[in-house]
Backbone as CSV, one residue per row, in Angstrom:
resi,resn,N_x,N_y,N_z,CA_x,CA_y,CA_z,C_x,C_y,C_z
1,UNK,45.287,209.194,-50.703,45.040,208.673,-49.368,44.884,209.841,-48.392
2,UNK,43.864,209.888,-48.058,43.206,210.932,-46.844,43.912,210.350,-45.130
3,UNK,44.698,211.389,-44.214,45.268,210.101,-43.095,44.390,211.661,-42.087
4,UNK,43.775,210.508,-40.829,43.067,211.871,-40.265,44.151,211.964,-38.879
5,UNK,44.516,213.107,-38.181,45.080,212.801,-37.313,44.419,213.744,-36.328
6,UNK,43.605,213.959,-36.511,43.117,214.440,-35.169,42.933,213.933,-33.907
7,UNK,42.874,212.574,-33.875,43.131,211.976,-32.752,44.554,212.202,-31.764
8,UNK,45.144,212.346,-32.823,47.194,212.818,-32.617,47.161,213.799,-31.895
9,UNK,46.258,214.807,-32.542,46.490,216.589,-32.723,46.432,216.503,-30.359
10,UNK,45.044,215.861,-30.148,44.539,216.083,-28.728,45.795,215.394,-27.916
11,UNK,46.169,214.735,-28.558,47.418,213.293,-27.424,48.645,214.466,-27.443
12,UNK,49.238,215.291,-28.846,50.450,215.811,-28.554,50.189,217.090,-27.937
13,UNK,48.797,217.813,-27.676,49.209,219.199,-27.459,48.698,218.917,-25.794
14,UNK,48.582,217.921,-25.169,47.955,217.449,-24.076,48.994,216.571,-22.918
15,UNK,50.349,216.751,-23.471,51.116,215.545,-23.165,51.677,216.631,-21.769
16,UNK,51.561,217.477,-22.271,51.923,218.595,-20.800,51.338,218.845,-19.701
17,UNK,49.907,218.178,-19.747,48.973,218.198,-18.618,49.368,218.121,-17.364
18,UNK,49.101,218.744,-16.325,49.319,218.962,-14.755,48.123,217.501,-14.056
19,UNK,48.370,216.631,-13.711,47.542,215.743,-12.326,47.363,216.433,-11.558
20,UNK,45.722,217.350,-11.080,45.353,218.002,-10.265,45.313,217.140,-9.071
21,UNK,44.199,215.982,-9.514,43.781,215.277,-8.642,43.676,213.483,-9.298
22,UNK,43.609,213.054,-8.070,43.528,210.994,-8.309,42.905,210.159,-7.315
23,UNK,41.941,210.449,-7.522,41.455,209.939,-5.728,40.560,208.312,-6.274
24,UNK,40.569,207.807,-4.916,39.387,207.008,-5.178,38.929,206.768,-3.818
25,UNK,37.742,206.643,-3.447,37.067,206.484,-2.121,36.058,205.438,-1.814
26,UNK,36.259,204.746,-1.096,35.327,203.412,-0.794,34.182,204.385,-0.550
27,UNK,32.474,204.227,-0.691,31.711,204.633,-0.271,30.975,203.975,0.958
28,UNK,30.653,202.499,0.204,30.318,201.848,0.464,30.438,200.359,0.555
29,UNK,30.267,199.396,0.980,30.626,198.047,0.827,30.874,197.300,-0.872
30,UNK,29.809,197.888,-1.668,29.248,197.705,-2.954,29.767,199.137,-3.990
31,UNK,30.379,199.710,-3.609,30.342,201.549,-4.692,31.700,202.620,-4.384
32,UNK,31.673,202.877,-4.803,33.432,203.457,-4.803,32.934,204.760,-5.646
33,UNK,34.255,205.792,-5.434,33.998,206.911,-6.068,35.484,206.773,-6.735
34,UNK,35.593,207.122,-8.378,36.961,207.228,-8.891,36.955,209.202,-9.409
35,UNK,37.934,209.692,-8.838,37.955,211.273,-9.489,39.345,211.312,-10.336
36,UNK,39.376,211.721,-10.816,40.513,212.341,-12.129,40.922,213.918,-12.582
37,UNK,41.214,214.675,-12.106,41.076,216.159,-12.957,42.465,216.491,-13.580
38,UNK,42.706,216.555,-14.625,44.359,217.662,-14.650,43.638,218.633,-15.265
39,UNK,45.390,219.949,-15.478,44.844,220.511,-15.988,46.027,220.663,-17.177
40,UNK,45.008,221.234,-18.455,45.853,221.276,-19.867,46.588,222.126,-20.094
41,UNK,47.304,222.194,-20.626,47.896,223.803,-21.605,46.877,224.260,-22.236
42,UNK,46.643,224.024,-22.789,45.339,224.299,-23.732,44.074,223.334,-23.442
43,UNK,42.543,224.400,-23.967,41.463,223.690,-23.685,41.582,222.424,-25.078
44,UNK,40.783,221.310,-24.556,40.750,220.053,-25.165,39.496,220.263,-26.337
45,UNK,39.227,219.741,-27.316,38.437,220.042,-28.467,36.940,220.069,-28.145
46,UNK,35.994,220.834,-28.308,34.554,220.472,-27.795,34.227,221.577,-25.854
47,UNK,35.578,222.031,-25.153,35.767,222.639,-24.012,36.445,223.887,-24.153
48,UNK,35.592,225.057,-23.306,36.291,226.494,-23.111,36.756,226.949,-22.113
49,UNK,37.577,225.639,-21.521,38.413,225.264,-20.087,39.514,224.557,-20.455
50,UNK,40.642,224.891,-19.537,41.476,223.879,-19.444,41.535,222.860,-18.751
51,UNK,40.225,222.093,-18.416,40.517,221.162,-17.697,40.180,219.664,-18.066
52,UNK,40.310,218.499,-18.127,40.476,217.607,-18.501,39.935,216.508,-17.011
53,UNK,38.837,216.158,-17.178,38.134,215.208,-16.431,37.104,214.146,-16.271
54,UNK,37.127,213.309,-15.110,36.399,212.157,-15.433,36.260,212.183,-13.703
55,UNK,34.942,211.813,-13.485,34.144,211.804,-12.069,33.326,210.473,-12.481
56,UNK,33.750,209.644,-11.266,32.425,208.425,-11.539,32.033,207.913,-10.251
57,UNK,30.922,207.068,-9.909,30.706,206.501,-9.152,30.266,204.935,-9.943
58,UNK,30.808,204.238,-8.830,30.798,202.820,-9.207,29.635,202.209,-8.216
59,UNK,28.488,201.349,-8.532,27.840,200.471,-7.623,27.582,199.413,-8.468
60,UNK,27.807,198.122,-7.615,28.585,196.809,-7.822,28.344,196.512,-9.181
61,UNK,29.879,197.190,-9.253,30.530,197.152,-10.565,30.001,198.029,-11.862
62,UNK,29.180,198.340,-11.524,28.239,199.090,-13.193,28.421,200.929,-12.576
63,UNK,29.069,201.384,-13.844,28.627,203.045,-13.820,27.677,203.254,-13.583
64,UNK,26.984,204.239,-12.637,26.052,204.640,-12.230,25.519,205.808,-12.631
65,UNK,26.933,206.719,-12.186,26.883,208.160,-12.367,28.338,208.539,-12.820
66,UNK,28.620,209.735,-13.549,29.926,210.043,-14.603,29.622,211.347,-14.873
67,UNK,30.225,212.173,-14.650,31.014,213.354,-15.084,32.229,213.435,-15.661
68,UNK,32.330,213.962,-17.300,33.628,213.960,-18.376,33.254,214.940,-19.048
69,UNK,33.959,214.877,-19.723,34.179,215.782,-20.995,34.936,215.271,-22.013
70,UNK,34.244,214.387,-22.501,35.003,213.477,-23.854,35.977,214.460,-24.579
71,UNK,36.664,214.285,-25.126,37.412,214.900,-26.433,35.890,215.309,-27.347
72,UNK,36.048,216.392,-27.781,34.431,216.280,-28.945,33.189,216.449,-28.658
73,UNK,33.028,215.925,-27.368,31.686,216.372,-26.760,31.245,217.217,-25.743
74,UNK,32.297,217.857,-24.898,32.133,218.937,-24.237,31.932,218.385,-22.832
75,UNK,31.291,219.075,-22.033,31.411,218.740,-20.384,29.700,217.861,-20.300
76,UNK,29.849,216.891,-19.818,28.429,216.700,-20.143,28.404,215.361,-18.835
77,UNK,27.060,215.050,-18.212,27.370,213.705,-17.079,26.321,212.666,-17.403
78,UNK,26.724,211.957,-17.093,25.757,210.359,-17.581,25.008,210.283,-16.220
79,UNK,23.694,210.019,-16.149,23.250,209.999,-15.044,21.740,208.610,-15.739
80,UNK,21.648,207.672,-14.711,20.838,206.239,-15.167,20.514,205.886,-16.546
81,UNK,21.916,205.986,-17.374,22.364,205.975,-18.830,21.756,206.540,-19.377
82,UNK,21.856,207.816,-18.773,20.721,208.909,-19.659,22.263,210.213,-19.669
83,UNK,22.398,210.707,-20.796,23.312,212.122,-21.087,22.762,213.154,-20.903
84,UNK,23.667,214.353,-20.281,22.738,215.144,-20.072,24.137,216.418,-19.894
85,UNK,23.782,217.639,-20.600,24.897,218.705,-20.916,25.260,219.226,-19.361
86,UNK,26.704,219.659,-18.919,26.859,220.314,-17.758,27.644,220.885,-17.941
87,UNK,27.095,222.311,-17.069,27.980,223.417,-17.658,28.742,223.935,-16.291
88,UNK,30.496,223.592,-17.123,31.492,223.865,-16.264,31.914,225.159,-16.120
89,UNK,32.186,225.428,-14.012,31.905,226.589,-13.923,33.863,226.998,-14.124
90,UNK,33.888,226.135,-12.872,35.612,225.523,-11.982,35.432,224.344,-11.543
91,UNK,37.082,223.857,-11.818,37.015,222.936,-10.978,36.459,222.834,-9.607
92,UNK,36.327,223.763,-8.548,35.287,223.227,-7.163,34.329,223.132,-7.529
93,UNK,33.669,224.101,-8.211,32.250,223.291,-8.393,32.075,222.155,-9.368
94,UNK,32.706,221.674,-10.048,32.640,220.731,-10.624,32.239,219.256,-9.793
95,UNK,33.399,219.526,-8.543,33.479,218.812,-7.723,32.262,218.844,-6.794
96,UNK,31.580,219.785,-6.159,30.910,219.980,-5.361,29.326,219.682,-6.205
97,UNK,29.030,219.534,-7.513,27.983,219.401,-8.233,28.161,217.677,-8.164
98,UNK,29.298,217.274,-8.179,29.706,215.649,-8.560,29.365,214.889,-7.175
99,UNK,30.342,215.672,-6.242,29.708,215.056,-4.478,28.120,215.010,-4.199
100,UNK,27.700,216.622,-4.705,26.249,216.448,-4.119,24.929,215.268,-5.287
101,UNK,25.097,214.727,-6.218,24.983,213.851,-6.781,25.073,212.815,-6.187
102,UNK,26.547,211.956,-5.970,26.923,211.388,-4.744,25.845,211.155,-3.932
103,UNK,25.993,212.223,-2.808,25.514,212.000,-1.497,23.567,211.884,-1.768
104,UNK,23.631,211.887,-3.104,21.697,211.771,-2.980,21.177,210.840,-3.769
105,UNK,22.347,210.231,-4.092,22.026,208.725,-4.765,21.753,207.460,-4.173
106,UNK,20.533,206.855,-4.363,19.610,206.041,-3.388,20.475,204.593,-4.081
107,UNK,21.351,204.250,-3.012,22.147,202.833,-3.298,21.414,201.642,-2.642
């Protein structure tokens, strides 16, 4: 019997993570912004950062736009369900690449 635990390996060496940030912001009547960042002890599998995040914008109700970095897949943002690689500098610009997205999205 083969048991895989790599799923384990990311949950126990991750349990130490710092909550940078937790925001969420009405935009609009219809769209909300949810942000997430901590940061790790160690970089997460697929990242050559310690940081651990999820950027979204919501319009009524459906993901729009998303910035993560899955476990495995590296830093990468969903933009009109299309994937597309992004390369993390820091957290501000992370943020400031995620806002200006944001602010030029035709709602």
């Amino acid at each position: 019997m083969i048991i895989d635990n790599r799923a384990n390996v990311g949950m126990f060496s991750n349990m130490n993570a710092e909550l940078m940030l937790n925001e969420r912001h009405i935009i609009s009547e219809n769209a909300f912004v949810e942000a997430v960042v901590w940061r790790l002890p160690v970089p997460s599998m697929g990242s050559g950062h310690v940081f651990k995040y999820r950027l979204a914008l919501a319009v009524d109700g459906h993901c729009v736009l998303r910035y993560d970095n899955e476990q495995g897949k590296g830093d990468h943002r969903h933009v009109h369900g299309e994937e597309h690689p992004y390369i993390f500098t820091n957290p501000r610009a992370l943020l400031d690449d995620f806002w200006n997205d944001v602010d030029n999205w035709r709602f």
